[in-house]
N, C-alpha and C positions, 0 to 999 in steps of 0.2 A: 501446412495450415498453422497459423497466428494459433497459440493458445489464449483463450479467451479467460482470464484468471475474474471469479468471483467475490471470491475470499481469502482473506491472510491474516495472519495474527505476528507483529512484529514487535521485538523485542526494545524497549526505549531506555537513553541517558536521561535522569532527569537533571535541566540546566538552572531550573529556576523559575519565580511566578510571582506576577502581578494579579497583584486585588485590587477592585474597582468597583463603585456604584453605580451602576448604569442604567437609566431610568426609563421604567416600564417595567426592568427585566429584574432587577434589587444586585446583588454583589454578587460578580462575577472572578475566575480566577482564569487567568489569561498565561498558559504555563509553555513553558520553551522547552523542547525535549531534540535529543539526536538520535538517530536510529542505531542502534547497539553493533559495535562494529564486529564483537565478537561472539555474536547469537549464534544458536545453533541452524544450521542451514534452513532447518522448516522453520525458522522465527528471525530471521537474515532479509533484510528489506535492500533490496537493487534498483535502482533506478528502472528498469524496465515493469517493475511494479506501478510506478505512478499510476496507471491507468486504474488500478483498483482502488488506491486512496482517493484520485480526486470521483471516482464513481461511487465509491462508497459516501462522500463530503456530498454529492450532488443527490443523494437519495437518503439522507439522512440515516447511514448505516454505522459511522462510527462512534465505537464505545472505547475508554478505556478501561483494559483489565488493573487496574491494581491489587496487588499482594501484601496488604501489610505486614509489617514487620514485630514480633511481640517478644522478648527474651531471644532475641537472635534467629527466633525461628519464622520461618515465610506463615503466615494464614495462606487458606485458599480466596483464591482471587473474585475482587467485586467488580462487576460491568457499570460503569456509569456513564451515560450518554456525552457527547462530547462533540462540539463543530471546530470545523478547519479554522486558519484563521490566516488568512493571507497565501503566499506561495513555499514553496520549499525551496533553500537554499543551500549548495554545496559550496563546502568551503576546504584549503588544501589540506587543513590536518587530518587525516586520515586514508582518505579524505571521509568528511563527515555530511551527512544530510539533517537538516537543522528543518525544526520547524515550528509553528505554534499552534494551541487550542484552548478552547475556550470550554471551561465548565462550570456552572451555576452553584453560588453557597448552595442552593434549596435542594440539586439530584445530588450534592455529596450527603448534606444531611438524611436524605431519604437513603443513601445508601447507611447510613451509621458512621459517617467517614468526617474529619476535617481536613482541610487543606493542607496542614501539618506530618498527614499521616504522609505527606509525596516527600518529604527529604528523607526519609528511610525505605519507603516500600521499594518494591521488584514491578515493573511497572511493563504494559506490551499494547500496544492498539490492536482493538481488533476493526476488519473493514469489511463488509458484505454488502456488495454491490445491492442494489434492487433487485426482486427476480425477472423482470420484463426483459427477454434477450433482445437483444439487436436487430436489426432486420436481418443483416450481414448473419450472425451468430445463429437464425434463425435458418437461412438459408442453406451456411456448411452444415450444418448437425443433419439435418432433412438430405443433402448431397450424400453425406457420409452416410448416413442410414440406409438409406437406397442403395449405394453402392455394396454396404455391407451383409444388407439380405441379398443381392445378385448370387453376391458369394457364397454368402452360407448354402442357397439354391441349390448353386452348379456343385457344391461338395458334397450336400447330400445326395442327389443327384447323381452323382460317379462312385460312391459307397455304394448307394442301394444295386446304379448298373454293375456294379464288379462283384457285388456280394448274389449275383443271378447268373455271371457268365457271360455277361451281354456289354455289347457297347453302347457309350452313351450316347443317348438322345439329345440330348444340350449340348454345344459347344462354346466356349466364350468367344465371345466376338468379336477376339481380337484373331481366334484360328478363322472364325464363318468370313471376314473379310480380308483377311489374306491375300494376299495377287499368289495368282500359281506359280508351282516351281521355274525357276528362270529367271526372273524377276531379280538381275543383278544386285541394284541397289538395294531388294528388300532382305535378299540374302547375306547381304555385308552385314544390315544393320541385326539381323539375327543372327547371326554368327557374334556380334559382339556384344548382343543382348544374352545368349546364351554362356560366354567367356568369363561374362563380370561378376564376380562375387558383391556381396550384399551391399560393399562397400562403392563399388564399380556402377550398381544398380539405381544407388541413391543419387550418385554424376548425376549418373544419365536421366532421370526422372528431372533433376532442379535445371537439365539443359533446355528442357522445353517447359520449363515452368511449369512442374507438376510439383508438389509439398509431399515428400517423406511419412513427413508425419501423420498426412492422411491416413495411414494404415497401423497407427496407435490403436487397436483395436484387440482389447483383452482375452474376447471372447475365439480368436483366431489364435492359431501355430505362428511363430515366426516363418516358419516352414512355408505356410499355409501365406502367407503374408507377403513374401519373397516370389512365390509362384505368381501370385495374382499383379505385381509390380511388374515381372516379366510379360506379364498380359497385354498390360497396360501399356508399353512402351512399344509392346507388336500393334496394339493398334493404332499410336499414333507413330507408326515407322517413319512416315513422308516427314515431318515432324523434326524427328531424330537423325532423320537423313543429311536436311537440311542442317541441322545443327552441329552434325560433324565435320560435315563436307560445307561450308560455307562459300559463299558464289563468290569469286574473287573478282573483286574493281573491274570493270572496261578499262581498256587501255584508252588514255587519252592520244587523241591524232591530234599534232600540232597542223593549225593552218598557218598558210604562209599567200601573202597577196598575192594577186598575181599581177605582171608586167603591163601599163597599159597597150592596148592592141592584140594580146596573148591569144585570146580567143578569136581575135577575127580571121575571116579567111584572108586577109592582104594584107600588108604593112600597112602602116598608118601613114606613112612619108607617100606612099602612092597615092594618095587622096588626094583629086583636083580640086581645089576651090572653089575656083570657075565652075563646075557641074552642077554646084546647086540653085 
């Protein structure tokens, strides 16, 4: 499963900035920044982030932090509102992601800030999407959540049965729909469901398009985590079957014409003319 990212706080170059009067709006500072190439990993902006800057530009979530700077030492950082300002551009130095924003003389003055204070401060966006999830985002969290009470269930559920002397009453459903012993193919694909190390297990789950990551899940053992993967894969064995064992092409049969008269019961040369 896609991680759905909210929020990020990324670390900026400042390049420079344009002042403007713009009317309706009074003087605007229209600043070019690059994403800091050498941030600390949690303040490290990747391309595969975009989806949280332009979601946060599309809900009105970005601010920048600036840090002024006073006798060499950082102040703590001011939030000032701040809009996108066209697209983001990578260029080969670095390579670099280049971009622009725009922020009002009136929210720096309310900050206590001038435009001035950006050729020395320590500068980082921050981005927070809206909170309205996705439909999509809506749907895995609700998938994931159900699947992760199943589990919690069936493990307390096999604690309380063992901690009594008794067998469990639950079964997961991937033993209740099992074909019975004999079942060539189901016992190849368990035999190598059972073989594979964690590493072997995660193959196997992305071969039939199951996500790994589904099973990010804090409140679980990796133990606990690795068992219910192996669950998972017995019940989609046919699945797995398939995707080991893949159907191999038909042979193509060449045709080949056949000779006029081939199919008749008599030559063709014996044919009276006269007779018809």
């Amino acid at each position: 499963m896609t991680t759905h990212r909210t929020y990020g706080l990324y670390s900026l170059e400042f390049l420079g900035l344009t002042s403007k009067d713009v009317r309706e709006i009074g003087w605007v500072h229209d600043i070019k920044w690059a994403f800091a190439l050498g941030a600390r990993p949690e303040r490290k902006f990747e391309l595969d982030h975009a989806h949280v800057l332009f979601g946060a530009a599309d809900t009105g979530g970005l601010k920048l932090e600036i840090c002024p700077r006073l006798s060499g030492e950082h102040l703590p950082g001011i939030l000032v509102a701040t809009t996108l300002q066209g697209n983001l551009t990578t260029v080969a130095e670095g390579p670099k992601t280049k971009f622009t924003t725009r922020v009002s003389q009136e929210a720096l003055e309310q900050a206590g800030l001038t435009s001035a204070v950006l050729f020395e401060a320590s500068c980082s966006l921050e981005c927070t999407v809206g909170d309205m999830p996705t439909l999509e985002e809506q749907t895995e969290a609700q998938i994931l959540a159900e699947l992760t009470a199943n589990r919690h269930l069936q493990q307390d559920h096999g604690q309380l049965m063992a901690d009594l002397g008794a067998q469990p009453l639950l079964t997961a459903a991937s033993q209740a729909d099992a074909p019975t012993p004999g079942n060539e193919a189901y016992d190849r694909v368990a035999a190598q469901v059972a073989q594979a190390d964690r590493a072997g297990v995660y193959t196997l789950l992305q071969l039939i398009q199951i996500d790994p990551s589904d099973w990010d899940d804090q409140t679980t053992t990796p133990e606990q985590d690795l068992a219910s993967m192996r669950d998972t894969l017995l019940l989609h064995w046919e699945a797995l079957a398939a995707a080991l064992n893949p159907v191999p092409p038909r042979p193509t049969i060449p045709l080949h014409p056949k000779e006029p008269g081939e199919d008749l019961p008599f030559p063709l040369d014996d044919t009276d003319p006269a007779a018809d």
